[in-house]
MARPAMAR-840325 format. One record per residue: residue number from 1; residue in three letters; chain; z, x, y of N, C-alpha, C in turn. Coordinates in nm, 4 decimals. Each point is the difference from the previous one (the first is absolute). Layout:
BEGIN
NODE  nr rest kette       nz       nx       ny      caz      cax      cay       cz       cx       cy
NODE NUM  ala     A        Z        X        Y        Z        X        Y        Z        X        Y
...
END
This chain:
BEGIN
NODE  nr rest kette       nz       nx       ny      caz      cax      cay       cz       cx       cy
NODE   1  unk     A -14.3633  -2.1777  -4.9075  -0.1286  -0.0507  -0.0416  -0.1028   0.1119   0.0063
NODE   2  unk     A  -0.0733   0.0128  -0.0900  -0.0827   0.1533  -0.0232  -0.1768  -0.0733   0.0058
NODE   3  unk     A  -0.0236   0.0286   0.0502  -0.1674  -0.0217   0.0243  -0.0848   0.1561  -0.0651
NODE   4  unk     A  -0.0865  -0.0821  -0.1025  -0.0981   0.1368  -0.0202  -0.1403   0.0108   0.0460
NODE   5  unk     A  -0.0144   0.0730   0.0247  -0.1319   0.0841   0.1274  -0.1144   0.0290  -0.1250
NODE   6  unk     A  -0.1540  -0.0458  -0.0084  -0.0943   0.0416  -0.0793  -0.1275   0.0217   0.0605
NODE   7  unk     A  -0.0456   0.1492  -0.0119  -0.0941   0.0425   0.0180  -0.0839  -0.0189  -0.0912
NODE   8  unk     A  -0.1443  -0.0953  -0.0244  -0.0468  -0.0767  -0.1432  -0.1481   0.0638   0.0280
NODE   9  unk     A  -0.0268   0.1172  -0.0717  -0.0971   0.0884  -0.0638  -0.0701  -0.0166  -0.1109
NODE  10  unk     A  -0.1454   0.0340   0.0297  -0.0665  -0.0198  -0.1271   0.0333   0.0760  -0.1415
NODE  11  unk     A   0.0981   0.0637   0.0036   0.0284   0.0718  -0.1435   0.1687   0.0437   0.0549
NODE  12  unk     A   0.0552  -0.0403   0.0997   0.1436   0.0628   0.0247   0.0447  -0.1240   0.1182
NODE  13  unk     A   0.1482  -0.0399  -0.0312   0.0644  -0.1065   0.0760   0.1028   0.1140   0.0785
NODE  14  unk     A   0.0481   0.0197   0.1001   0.0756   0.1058   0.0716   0.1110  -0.1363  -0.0080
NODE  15  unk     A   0.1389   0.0562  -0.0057   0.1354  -0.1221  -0.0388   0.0823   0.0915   0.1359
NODE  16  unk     A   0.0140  -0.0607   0.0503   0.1496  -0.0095   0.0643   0.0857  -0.0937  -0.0008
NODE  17  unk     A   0.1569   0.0166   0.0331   0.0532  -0.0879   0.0460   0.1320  -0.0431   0.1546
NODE  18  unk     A   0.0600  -0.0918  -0.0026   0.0546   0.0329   0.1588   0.1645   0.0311  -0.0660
NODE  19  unk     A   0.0982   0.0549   0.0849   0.1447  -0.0196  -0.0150   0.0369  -0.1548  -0.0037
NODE  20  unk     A   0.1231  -0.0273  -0.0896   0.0760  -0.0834  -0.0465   0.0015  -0.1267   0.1929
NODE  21  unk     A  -0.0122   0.0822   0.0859   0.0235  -0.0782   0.1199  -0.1537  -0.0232   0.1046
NODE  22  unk     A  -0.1021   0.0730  -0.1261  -0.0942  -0.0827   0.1200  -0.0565   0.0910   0.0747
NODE  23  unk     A   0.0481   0.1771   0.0542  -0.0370   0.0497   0.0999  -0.0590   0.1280  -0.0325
NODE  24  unk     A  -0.0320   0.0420  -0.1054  -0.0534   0.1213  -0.0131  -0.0845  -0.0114  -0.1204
NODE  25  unk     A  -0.1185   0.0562  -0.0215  -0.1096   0.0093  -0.1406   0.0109   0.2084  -0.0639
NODE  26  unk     A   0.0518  -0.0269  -0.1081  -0.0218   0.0807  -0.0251  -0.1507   0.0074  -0.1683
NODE  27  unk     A  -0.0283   0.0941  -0.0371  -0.0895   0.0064  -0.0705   0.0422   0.0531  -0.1316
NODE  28  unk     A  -0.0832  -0.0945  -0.0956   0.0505  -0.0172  -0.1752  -0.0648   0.0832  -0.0589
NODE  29  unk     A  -0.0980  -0.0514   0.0026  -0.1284   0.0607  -0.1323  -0.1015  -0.0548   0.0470
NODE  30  unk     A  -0.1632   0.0905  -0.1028  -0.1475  -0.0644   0.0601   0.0125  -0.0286  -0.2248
NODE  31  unk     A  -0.0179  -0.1162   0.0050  -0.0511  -0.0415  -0.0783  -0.1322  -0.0127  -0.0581
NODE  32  unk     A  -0.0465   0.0911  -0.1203  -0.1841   0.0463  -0.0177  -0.0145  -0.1268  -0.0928
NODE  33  unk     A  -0.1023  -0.0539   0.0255  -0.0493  -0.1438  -0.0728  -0.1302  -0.0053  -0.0468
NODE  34  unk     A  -0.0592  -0.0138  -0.1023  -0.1775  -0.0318  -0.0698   0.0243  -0.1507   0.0429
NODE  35  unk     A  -0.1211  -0.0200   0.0383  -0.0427  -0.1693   0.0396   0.0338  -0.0911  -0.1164
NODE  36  unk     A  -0.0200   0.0458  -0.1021   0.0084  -0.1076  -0.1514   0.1260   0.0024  -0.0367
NODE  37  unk     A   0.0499   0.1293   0.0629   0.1170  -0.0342  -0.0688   0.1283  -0.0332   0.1178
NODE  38  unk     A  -0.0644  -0.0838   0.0833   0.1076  -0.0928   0.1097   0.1453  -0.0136  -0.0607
NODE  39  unk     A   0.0346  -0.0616  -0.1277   0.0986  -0.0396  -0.0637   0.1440   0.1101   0.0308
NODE  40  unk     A  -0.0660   0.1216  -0.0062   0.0821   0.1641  -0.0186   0.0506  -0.0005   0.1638
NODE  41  unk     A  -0.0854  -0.0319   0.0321   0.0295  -0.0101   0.1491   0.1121  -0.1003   0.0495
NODE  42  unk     A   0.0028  -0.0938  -0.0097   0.0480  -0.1264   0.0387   0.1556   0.0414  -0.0874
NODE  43  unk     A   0.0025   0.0388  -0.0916   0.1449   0.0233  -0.1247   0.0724   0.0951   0.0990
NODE  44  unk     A  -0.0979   0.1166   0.0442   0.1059   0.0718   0.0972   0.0724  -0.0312   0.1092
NODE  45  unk     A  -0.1160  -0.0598   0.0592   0.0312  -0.0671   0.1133   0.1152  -0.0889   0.0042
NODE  46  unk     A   0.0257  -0.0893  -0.0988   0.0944  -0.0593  -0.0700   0.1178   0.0575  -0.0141
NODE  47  unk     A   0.0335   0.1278  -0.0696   0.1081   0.0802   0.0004   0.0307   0.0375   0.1631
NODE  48  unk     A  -0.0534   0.0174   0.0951   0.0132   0.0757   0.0998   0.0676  -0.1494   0.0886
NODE  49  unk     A  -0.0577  -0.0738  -0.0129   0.0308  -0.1615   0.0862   0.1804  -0.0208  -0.0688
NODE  50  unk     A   0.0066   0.0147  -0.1123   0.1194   0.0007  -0.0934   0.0856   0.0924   0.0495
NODE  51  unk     A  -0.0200   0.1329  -0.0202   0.1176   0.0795  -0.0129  -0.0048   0.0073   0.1825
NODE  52  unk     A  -0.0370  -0.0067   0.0667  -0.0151  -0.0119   0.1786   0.0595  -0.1166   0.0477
NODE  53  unk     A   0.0139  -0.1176  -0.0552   0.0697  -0.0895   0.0123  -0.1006  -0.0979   0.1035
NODE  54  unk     A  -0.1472   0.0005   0.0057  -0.0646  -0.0247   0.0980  -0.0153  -0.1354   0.0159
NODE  55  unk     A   0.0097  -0.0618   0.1129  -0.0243  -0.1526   0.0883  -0.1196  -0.0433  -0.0213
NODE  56  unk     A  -0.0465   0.0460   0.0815  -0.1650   0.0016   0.0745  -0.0792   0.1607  -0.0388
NODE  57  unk     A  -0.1778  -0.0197   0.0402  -0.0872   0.1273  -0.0161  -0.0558  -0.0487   0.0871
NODE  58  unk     A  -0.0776   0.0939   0.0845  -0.0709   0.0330   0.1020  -0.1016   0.0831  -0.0793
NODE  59  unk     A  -0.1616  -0.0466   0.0635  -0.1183   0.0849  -0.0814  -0.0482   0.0220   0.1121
NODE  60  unk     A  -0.0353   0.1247   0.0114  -0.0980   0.0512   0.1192  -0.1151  -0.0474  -0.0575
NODE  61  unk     A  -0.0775  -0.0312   0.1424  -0.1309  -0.0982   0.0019  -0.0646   0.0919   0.1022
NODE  62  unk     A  -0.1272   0.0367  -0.0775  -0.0903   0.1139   0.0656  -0.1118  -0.0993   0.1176
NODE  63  unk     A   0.0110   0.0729   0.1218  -0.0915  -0.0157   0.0961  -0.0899   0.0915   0.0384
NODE  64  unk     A  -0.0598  -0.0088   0.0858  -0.0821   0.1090   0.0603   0.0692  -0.0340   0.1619
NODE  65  unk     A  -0.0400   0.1915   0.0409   0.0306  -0.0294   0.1384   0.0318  -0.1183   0.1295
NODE  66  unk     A  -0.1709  -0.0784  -0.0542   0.0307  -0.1266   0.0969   0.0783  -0.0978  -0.0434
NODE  67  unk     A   0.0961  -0.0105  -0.1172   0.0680  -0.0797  -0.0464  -0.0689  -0.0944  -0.1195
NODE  68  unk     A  -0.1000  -0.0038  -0.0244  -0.0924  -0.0994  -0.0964   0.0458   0.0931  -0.1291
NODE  69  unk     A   0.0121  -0.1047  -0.1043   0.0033   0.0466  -0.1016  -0.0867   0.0892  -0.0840
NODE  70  unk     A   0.0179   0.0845  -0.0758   0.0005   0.1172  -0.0490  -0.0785  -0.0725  -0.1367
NODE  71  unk     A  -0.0935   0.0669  -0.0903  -0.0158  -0.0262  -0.1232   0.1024  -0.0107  -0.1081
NODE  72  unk     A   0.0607   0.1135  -0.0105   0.1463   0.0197  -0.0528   0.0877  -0.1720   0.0517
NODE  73  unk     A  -0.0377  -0.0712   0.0883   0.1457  -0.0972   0.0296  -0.0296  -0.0942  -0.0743
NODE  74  unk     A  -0.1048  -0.0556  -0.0632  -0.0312  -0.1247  -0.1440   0.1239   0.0754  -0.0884
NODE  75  unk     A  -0.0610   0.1134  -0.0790   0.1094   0.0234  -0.0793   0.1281   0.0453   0.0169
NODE  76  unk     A   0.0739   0.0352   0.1209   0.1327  -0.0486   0.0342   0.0245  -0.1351   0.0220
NODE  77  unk     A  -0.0989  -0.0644   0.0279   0.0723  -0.1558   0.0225   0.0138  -0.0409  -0.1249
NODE  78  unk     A  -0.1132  -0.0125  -0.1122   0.0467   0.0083  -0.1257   0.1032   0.0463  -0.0850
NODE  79  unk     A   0.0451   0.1429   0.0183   0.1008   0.0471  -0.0204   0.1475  -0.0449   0.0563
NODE  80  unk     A  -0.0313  -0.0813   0.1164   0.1279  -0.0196   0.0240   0.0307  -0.1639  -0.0555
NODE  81  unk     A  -0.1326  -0.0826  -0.0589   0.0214  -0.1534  -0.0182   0.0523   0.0566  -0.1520
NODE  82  unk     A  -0.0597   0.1123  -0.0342   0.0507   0.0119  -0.1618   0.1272  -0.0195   0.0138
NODE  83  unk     A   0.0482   0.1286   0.0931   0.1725   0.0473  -0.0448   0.0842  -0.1316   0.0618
NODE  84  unk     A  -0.0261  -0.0761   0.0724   0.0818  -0.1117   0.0144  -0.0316  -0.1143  -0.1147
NODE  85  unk     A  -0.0871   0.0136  -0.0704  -0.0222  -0.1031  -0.0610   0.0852   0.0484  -0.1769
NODE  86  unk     A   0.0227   0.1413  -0.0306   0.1106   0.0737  -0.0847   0.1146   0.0211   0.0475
NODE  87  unk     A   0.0214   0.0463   0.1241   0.1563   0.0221   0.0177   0.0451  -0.1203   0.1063
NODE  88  unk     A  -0.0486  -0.1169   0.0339   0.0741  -0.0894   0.0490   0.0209  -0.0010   0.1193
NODE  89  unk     A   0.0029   0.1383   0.0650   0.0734   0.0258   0.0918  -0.0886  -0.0155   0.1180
NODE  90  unk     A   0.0149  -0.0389   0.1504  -0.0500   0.0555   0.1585  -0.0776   0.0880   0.0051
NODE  91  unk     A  -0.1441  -0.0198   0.0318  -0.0770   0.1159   0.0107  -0.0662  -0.0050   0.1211
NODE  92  unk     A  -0.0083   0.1086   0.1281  -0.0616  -0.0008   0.1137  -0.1450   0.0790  -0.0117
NODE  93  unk     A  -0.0598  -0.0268   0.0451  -0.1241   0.0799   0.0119   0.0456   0.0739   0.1576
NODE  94  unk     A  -0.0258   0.1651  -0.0315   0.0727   0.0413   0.1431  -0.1588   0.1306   0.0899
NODE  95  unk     A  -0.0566  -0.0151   0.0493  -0.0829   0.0715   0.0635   0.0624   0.1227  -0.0301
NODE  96  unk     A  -0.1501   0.0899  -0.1113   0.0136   0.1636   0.0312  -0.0680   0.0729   0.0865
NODE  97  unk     A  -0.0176  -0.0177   0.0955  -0.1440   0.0353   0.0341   0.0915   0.1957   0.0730
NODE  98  unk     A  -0.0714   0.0671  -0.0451   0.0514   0.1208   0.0386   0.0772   0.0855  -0.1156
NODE  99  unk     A   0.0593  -0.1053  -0.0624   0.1368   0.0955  -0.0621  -0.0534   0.1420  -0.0999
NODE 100  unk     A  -0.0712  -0.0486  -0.0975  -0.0947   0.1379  -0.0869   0.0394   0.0976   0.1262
NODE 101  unk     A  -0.1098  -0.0055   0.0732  -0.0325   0.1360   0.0998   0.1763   0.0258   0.0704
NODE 102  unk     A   0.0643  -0.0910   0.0730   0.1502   0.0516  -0.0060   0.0276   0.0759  -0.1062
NODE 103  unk     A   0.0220  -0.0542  -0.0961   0.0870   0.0236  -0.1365  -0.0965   0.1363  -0.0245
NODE 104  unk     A  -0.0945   0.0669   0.0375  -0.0749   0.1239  -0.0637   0.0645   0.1173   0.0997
NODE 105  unk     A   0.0449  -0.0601   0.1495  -0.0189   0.0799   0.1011   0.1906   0.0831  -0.0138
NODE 106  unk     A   0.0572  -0.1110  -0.0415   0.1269   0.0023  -0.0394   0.0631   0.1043  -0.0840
NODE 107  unk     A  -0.0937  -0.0205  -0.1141  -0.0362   0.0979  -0.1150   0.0026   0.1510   0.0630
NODE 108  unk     A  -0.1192   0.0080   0.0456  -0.0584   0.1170   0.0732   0.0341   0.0519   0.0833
NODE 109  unk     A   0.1389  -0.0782   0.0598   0.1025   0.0806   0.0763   0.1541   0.0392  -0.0816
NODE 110  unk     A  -0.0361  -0.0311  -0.0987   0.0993   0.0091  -0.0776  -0.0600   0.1450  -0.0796
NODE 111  unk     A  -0.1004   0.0648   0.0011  -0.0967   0.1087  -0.0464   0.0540  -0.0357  -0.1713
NODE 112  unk     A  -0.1094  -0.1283  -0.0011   0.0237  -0.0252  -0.1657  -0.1516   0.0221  -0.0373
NODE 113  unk     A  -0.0155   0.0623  -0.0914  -0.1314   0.0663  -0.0622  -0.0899  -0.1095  -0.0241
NODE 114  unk     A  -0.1466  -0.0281  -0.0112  -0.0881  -0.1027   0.0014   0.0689  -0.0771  -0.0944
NODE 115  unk     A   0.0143   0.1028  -0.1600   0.0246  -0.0613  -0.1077   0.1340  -0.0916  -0.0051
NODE 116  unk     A   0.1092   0.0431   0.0784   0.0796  -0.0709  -0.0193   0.0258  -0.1262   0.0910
NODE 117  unk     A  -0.0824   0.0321   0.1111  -0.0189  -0.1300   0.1061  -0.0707  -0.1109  -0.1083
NODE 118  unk     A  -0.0991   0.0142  -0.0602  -0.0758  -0.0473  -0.0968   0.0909  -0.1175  -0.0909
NODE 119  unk     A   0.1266   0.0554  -0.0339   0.1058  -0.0772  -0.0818   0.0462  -0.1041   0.0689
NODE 120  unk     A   0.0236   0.0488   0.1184   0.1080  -0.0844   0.0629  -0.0114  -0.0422   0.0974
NODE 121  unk     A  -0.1417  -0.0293   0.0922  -0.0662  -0.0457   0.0918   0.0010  -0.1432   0.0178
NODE 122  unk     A  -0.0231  -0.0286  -0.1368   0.0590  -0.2105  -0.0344   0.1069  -0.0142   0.0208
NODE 123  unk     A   0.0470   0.0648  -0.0433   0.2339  -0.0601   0.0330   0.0096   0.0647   0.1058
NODE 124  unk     A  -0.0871   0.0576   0.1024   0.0647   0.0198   0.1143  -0.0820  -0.0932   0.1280
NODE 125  unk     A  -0.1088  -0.0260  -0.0672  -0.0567  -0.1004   0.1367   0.0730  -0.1680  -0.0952
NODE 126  unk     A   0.0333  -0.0126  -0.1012   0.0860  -0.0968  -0.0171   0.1619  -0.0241   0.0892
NODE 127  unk     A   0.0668   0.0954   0.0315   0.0757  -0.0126   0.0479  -0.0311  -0.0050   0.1660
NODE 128  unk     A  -0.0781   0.0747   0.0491  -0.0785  -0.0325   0.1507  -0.0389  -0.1901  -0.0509
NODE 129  unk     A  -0.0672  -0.0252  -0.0515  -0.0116  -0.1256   0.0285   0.1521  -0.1211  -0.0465
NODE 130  unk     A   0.0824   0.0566  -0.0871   0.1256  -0.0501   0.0390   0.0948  -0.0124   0.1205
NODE 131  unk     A  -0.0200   0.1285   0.0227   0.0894   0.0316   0.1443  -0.0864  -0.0875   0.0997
NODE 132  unk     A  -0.1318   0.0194   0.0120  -0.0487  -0.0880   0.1159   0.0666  -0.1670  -0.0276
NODE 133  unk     A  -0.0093  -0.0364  -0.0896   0.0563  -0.1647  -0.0478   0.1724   0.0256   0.0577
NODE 134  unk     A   0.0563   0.0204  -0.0082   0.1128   0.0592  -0.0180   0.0793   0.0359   0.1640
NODE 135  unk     A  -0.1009   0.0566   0.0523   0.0068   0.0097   0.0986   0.0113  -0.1369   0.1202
NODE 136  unk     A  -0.1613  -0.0413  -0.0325  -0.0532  -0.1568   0.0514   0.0977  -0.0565  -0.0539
NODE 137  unk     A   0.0893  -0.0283  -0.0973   0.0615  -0.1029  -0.0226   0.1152  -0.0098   0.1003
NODE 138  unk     A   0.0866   0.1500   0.0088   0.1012   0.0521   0.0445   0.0044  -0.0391   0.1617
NODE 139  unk     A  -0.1285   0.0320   0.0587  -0.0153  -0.0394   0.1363  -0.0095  -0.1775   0.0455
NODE 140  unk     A  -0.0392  -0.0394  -0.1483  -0.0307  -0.1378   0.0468   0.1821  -0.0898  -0.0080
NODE 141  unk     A   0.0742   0.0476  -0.0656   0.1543  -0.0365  -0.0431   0.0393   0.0549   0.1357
NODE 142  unk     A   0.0345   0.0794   0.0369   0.0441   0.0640   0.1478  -0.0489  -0.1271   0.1056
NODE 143  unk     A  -0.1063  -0.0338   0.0230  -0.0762  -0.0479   0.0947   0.0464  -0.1843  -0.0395
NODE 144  unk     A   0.0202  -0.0848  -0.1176   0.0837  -0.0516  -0.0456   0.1474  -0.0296   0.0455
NODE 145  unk     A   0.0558   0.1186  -0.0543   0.1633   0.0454   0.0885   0.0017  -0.0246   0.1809
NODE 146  unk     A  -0.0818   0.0158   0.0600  -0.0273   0.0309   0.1488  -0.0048  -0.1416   0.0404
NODE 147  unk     A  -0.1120  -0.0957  -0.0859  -0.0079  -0.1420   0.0383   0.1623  -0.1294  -0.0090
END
């Protein structure tokens, strides 16, 4: 069962997705999107849910430090009533709060040049907020098993 991970940006969606079993996120593509033209967006997204074989999506949902929602989290919550309401499928709203600044620091130890952190900064705090789901899920099945 493959779960996909979305980092949902005002002009770029960051895509990840998990292994066939649930335990690891690796990172797809940052998908570049114009507001009007949502449709272009959603078609890819479509191919990627398809050829990934995907279950469920998980949308990172922006907070601020103290946990209260973020301006950015209306239009992920939107974004995520869309994509369940087109692809059918399980959609979690999953707390990002951090991942960007992870996903930059990651980068930057990786000595990837501004410009190219720039590309791929969405599909990599997408997969940080997969793995965190992924994780939480993993611990909560263990703890399950124990009872």
């Amino acid at each position: 069962m493959r779960i996909m991970g979305l980092d949902f940006g005002s002009v770029t969606v960051g895509v990840a997705v998990s292994d066939p079993l649930g335990l690891t996120a690796q990172g797809i593509e940052t998908v570049h999107y114009v507001q009007h033209k949502k449709n272009l967006l959603f078609d890819r997204l479509g191919e990627l849910i398809h050829q990934y074989e995907v279950e469920s999506l998980v949308v990172g949902l922006p907070r601020d430090l103290i946990g209260t929602e973020s301006q950015r989290a209306e239009a992920s919550r939107g974004f995520a009533k869309s994509m369940k309401k087109k692809f059918h499928l399980p959609v979690m709203l999953w707390d990002e709060r951090l991942t960007t600044v992870a996903a930059e620091r990651i980068l930057i130890d990786a000595d990837l040049s501004r410009k190219k952190r720039k590309k791929v900064i969405d599909k990599e705090a997408a997969v940080l907020i997969l793995q965190s789901y992924l994780d939480k899920k993993g611990l909560e099945q263990k703890s399950d098993e124990r009872a």
